[in-house]
C-alpha beads as a LAMMPS data file, in Angstrom:
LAMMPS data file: protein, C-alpha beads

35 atoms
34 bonds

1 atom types
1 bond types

-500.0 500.0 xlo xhi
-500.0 500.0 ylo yhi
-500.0 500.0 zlo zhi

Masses

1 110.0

Atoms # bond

1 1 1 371.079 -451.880 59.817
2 1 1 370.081 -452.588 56.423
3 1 1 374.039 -452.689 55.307
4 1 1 374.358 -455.125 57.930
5 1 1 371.408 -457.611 56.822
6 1 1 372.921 -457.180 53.063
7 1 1 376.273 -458.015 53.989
8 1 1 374.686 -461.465 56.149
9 1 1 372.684 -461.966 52.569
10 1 1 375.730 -461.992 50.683
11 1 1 378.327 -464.015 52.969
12 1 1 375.552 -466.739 53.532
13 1 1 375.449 -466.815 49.447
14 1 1 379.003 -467.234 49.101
15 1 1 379.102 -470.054 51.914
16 1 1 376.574 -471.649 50.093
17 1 1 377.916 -471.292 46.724
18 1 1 375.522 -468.951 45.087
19 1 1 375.508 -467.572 42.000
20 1 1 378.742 -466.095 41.420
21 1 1 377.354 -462.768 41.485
22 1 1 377.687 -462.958 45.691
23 1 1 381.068 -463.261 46.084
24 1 1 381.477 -460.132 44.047
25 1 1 378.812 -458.553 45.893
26 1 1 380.347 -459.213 49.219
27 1 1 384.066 -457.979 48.569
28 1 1 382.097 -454.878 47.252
29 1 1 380.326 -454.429 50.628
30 1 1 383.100 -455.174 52.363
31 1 1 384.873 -452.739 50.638
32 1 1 382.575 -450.451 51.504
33 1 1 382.288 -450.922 54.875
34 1 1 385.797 -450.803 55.317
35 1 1 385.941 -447.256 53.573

Bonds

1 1 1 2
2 1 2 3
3 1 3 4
4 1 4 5
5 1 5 6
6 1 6 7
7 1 7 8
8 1 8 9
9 1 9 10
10 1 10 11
11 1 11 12
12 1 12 13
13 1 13 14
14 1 14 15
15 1 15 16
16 1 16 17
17 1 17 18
18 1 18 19
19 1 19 20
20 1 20 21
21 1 21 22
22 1 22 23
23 1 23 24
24 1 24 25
25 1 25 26
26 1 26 27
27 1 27 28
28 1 28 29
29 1 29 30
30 1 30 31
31 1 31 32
32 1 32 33
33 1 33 34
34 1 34 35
């Protein structure tokens, strides 16, 4: 669940914009996920 909430976090930053760090931190999640 907590994956899940990070992974909303970081895709709502990179819609948004953010800081450059999210989009990195979302493909890595994603990644992740994805095994």
């Amino acid at each position: 669940m907590a994956s899940f909430l990070l992974e909303e976090q970081a895709r709502e930053m990179v819609r948004s914009g953010g800081i450059g760090l999210s989009e990195s931190l979302y493909e890595a999640l994603r990644d992740r996920r994805d095994g």
